[in-house]
N, C-alpha and C positions, 0 to 999 in steps of 0.2 A: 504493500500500500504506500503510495507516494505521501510526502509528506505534503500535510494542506488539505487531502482529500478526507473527507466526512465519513465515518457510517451514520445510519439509525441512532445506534447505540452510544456515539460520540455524543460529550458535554459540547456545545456552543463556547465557540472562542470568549463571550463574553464570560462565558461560566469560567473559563481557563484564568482570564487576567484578575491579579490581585485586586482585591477590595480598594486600597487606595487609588489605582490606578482608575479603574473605574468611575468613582468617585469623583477624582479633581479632572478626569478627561470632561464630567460631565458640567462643572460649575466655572472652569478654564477662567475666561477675564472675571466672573463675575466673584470670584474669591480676591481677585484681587482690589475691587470695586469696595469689598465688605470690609476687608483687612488692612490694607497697606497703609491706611490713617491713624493706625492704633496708636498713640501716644507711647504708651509703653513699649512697643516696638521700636520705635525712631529713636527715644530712649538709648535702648540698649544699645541699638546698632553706635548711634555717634559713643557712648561708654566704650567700645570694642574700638573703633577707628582710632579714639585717643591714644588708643595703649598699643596699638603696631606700631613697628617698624616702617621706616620707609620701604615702601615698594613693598608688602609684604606677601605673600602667598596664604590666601582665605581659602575655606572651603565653606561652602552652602549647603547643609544637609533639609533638602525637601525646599530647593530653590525655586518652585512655582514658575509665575509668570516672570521671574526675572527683577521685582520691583516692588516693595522697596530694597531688598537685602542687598543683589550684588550691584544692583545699581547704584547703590548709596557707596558700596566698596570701594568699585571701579570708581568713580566720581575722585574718592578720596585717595587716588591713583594707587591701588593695588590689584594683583591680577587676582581672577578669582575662579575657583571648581564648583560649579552647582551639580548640583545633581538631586534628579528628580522621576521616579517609577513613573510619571503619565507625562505621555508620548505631548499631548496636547497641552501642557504648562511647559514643558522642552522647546516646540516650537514658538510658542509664544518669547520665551524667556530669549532663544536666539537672533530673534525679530526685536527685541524690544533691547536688548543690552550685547549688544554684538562686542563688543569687548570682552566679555567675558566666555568663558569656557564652557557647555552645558554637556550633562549623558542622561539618556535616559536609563534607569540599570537602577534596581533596587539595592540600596546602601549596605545591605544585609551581605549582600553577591559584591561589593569593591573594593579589591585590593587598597589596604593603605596601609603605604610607607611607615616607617617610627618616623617621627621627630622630623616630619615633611612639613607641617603649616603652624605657622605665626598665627593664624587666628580662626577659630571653628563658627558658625551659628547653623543652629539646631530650633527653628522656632514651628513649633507645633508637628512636628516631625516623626514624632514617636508615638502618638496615639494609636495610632492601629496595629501597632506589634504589642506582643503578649509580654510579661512583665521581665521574664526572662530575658528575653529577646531586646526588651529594652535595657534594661543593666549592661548586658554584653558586650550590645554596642556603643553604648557608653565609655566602659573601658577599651575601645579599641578606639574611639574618638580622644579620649586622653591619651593614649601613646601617639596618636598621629601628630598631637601636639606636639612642636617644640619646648621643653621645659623652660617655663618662663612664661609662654604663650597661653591666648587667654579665650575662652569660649563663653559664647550666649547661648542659651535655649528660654524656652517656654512651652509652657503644657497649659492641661486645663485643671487644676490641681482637685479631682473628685477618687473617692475609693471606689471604683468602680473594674469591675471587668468583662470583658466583652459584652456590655450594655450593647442593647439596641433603639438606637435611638431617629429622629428624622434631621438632621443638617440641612441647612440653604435648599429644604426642600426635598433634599435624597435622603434616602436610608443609609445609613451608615452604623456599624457596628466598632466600639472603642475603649481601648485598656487604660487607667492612668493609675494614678496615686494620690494621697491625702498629699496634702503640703509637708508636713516634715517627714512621712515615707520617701517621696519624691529626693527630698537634699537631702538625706540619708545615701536614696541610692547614686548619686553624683558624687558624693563623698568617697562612698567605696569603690568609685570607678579611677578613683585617685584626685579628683580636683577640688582646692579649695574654694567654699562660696565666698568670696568677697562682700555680695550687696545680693539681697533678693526684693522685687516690686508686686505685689500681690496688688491687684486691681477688676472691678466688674468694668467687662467694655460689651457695646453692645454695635455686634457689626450691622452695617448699611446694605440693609434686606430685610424685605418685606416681610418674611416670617420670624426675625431674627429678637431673641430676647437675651438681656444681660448676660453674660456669661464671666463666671472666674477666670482670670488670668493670672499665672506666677511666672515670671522671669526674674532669672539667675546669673547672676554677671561673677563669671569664674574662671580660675586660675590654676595652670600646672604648676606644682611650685619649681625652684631648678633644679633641684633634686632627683627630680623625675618622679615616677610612680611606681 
């Protein structure tokens, strides 16, 4: 059977691609319409620009449409890695911030270097992997660090696991953590939290109601991990 070719019995391609993929191919500009205004967001991003190096090497974990994260990077002239599992925030993000680097390729499946980037951000990135899955990657986003070098993320800090819930209208299913599980599990991944911003934002869409946000503005120390 050639590859590409259906039985009966075959799942639908859509059934095949990841949940997230799925997901943000289906909300593309309109995620970034709801989000890239978040105060807390532009926050952290300029916290992070402060503290690089000239010219620095960023990576983007669940880089979207491109904007605000690497585009504020690039701006701030450093080169930058996004990377993003749906095909249609990739396109967008290459259209939109052509200076910068993008793959489409689940973070879970990317090779990374030790001690390759001056600066990480992780913002809402990890919701849909299992809890496991999140810590893991974690420390493997801390050794990608250069010690010294400093990473943002943000979650949406609830004890929740594989809840099912409706997002900007689609079904989506999402793993996170209580607020101090969460910087517990950042800690053991090896980084220290410098500043955390716990804040309700309420993204711009029509179904969209308040929502907890925690961002983490954090540190490999030089030591390593």
């Amino acid at each position: 059977m050639r590859v590409g070719e259906r039985r009966d019995t075959d799942v639908t391609h859509e059934d095949q691609r990841p949940p997230a993929a799925v997901l943000f191919d289906a909300l593309g500009p309109d995620y970034e319409k709801a989000f890239a205004h978040a105060p807390a967001h532009l926050s952290a991003l300029e916290w992070l620009i402060e503290r690089l190096p000239s010219a620095a090497r960023t990576l983007d974990v669940g880089s979207g449409t491109g904007r605000p994260t690497a585009a504020a990077l690039v701006g701030a002239g450093h080169s930058v890695l996004g990377v993003d599992i749906s095909p249609v925030m990739v396109e967008l993000a290459v259209r939109q911030v052509p200076e910068a680097e993008f793959h489409c390729v689940d973070i879970r499946e990317l090779p990374l270097e030790a001690d390759s980037f001056d600066g990480v951000c992780v913002f809402f990135s990890l919701l849909q992997m299992a809890r496991a899955e999140q810590s893991a990657l974690m420390r493997r986003l801390t050794l990608a660090l250069r010690p010294g070098g400093h990473l943002v993320l943000a979650t949406v800090p609830v004890d929740a696991e594989d809840v099912e819930f409706v997002f900007m209208g689609q079904p989506v299913r999402a793993t996170s953590f209580a607020e101090e599980d969460f910087v517990g599990m950042v800690e053991a991944a090896g980084l220290t939290v410098l500043d955390r911003n716990s804040s309700l934002f309420t993204p711009d869409h029509p179904t969209a109601e308040p929502e907890p946000h925690l961002f983490l503005h954090c540190r490999r120390d030089e030591t390593g991990s």
